[in-house]
Backbone as CSV, one residue per row, in Angstrom:
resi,resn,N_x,N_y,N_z,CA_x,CA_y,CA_z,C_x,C_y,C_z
1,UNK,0.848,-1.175,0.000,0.000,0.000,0.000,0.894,1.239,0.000
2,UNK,0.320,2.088,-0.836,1.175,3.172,-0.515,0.606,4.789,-0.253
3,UNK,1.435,5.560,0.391,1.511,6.940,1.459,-0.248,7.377,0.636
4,UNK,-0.389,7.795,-0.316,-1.301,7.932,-0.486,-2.928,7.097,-0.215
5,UNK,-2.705,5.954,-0.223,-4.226,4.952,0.194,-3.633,4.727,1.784
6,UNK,-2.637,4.632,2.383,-2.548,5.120,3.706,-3.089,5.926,4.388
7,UNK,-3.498,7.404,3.955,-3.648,8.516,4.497,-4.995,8.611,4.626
8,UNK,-5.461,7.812,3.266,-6.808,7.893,2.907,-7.559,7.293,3.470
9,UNK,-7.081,5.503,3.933,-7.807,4.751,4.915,-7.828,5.601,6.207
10,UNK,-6.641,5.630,6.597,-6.387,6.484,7.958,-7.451,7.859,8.368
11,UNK,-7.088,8.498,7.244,-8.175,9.616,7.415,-9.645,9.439,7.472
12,UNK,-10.222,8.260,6.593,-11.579,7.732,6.755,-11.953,6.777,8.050
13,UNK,-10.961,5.916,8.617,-11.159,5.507,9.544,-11.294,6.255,10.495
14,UNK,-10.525,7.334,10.769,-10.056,8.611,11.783,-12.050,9.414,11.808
15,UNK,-13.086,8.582,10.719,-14.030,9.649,10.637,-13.817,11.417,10.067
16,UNK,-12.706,11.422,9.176,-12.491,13.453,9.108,-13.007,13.138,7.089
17,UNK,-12.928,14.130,7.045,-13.281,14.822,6.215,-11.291,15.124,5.227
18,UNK,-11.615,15.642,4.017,-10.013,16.348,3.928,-9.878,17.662,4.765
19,UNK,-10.978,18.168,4.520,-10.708,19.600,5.087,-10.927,19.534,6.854
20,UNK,-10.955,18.405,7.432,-10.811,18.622,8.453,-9.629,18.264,9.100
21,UNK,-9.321,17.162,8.325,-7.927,16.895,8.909,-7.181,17.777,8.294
22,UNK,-7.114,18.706,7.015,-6.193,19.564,6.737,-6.243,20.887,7.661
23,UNK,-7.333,21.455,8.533,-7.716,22.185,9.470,-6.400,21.728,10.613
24,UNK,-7.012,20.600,11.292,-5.979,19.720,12.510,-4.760,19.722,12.434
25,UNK,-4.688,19.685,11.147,-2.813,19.663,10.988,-2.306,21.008,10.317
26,UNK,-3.135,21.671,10.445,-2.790,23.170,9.943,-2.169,23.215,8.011
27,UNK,-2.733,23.283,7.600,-2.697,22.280,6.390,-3.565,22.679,5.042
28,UNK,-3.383,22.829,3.923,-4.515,23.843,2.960,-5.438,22.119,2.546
29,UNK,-6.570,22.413,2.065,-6.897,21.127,2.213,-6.846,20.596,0.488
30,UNK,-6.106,21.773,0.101,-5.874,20.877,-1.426,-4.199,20.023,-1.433
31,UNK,-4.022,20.409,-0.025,-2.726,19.849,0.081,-2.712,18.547,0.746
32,UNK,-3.774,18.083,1.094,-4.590,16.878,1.350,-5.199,16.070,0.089
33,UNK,-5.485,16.429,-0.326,-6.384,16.183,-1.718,-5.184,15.694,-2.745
34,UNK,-3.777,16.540,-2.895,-3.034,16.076,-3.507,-1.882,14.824,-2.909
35,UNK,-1.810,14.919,-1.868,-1.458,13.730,-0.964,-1.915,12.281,-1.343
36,UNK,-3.479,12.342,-0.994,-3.978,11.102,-1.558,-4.550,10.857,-2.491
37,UNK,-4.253,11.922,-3.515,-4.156,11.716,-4.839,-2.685,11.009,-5.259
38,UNK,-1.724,11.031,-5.107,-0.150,10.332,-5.349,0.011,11.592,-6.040
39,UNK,-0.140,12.709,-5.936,0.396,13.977,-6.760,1.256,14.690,-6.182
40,UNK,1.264,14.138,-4.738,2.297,15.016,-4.466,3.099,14.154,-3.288
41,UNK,4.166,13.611,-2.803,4.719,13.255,-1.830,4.963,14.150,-0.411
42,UNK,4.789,13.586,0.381,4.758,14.650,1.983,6.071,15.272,2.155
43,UNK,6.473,15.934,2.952,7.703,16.378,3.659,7.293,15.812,4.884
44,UNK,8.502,15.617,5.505,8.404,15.041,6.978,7.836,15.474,7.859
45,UNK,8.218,17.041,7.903,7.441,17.564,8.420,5.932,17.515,8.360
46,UNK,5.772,17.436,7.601,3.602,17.123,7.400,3.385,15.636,7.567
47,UNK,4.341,14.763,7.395,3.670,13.858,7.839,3.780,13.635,9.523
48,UNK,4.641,14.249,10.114,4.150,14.435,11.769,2.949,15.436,12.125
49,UNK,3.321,16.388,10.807,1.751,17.146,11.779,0.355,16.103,11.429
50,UNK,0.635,15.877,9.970,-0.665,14.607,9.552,-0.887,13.273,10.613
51,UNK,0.148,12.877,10.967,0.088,11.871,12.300,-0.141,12.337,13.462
52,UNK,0.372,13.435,13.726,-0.496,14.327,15.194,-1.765,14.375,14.910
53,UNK,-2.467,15.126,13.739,-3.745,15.598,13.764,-5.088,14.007,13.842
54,UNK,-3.704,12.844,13.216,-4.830,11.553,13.143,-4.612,11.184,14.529
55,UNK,-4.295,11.560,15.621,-3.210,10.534,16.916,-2.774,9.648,16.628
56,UNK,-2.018,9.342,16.062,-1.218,8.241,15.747,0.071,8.372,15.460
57,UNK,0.943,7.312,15.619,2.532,8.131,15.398,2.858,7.851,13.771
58,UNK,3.930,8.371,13.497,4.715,8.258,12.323,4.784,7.538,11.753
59,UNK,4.979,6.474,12.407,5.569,4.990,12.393,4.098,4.324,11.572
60,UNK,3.256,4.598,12.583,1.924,4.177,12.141,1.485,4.055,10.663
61,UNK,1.499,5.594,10.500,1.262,6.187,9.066,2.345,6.006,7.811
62,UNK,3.616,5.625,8.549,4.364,5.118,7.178,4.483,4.009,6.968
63,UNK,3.981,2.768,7.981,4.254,1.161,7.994,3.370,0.617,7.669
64,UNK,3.149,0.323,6.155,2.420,-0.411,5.232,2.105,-2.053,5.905
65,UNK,2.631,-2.406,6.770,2.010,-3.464,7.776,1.580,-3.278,8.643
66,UNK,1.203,-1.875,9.010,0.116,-2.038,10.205,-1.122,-2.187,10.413
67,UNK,-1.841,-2.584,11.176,-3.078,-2.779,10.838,-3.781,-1.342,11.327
68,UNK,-4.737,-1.229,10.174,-5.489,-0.088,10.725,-6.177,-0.329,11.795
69,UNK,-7.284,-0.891,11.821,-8.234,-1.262,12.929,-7.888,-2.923,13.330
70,UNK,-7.739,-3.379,14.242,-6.995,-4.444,15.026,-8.496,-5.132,15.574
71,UNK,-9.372,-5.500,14.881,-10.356,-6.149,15.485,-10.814,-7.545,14.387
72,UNK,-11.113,-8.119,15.324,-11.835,-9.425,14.519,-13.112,-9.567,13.630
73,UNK,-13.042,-9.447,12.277,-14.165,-9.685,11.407,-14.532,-8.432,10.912
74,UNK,-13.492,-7.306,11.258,-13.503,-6.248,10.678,-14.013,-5.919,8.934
75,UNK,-13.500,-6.802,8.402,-13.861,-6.949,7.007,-15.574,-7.014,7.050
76,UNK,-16.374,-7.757,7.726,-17.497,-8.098,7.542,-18.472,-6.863,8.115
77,UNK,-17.572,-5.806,8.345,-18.808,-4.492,8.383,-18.615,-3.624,7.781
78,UNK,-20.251,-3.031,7.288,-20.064,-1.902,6.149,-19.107,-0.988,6.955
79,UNK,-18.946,0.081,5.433,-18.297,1.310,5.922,-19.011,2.005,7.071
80,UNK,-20.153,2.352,7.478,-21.235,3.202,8.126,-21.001,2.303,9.358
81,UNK,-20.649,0.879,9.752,-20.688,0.535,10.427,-19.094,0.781,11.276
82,UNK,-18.274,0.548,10.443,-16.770,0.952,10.646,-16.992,2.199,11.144
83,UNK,-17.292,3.147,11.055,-17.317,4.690,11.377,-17.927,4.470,12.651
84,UNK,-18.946,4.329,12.745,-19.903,4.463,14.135,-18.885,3.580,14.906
85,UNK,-18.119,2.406,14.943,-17.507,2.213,16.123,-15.867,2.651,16.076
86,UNK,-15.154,3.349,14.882,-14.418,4.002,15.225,-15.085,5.722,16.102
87,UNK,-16.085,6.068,15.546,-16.513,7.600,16.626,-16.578,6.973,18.082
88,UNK,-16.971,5.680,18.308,-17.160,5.099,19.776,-15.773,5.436,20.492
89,UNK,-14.928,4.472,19.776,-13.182,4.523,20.281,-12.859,6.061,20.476
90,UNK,-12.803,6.705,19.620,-12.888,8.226,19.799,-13.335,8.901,21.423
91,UNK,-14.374,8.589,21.291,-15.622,9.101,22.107,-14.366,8.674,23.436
92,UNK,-14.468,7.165,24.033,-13.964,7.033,24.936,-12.488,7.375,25.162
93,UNK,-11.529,7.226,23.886,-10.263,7.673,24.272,-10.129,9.123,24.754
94,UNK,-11.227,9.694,24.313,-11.095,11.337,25.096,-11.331,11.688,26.306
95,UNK,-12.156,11.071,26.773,-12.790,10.520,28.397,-11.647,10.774,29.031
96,UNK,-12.008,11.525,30.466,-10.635,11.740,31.072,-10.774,10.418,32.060
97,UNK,-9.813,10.609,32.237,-8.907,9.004,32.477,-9.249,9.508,34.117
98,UNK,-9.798,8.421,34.690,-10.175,8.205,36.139,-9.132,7.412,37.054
């Protein structure tokens, strides 16, 4: 897989929009658009702010073996369904920690 269908899963799993994650990472959002288009390759720099704005590290976003979502039977749910329990994970990782 490459930097471009990376960003793109990532960013759709993440639930954003381009222009929102180009917002988060301070970022024009055609400079998103050309990203995961393969039109344009990142600078390092953007791909840490692009991995800050997804929470996730570097590593994450450049290692074509990682798994995006780490759950069992993942394949067997729609997209709409993927979203609603990535916003869940969301939801609770923001929860302040008791």
């Amino acid at each position: 897989m490459d930097f471009a269908l990376r960003l793109k899963e990532l960013r759709l799993a993440a639930g954003m929009t381009q222009a929102k994650l180009a917002g988060l990472a301070d970022m024009d959002p055609s400079a998103i658009a050309h990203l995961e288009g393969g039109k344009r390759k990142p600078s390092f720099h953007n791909i840490r702010k692009l991995a800050k704005a997804l929470n996730i590290t570097t590593d994450v976003l450049l290692n074509q073996n990682e798994p995006i979502m780490a759950f069992r039977n993942v394949q067997d749910l729609s997209d709409d369904d993927k979203e609603t329990v990535q916003s869940i994970i969301n939801t609770l990782a923001s929860k302040p920690k008791t």
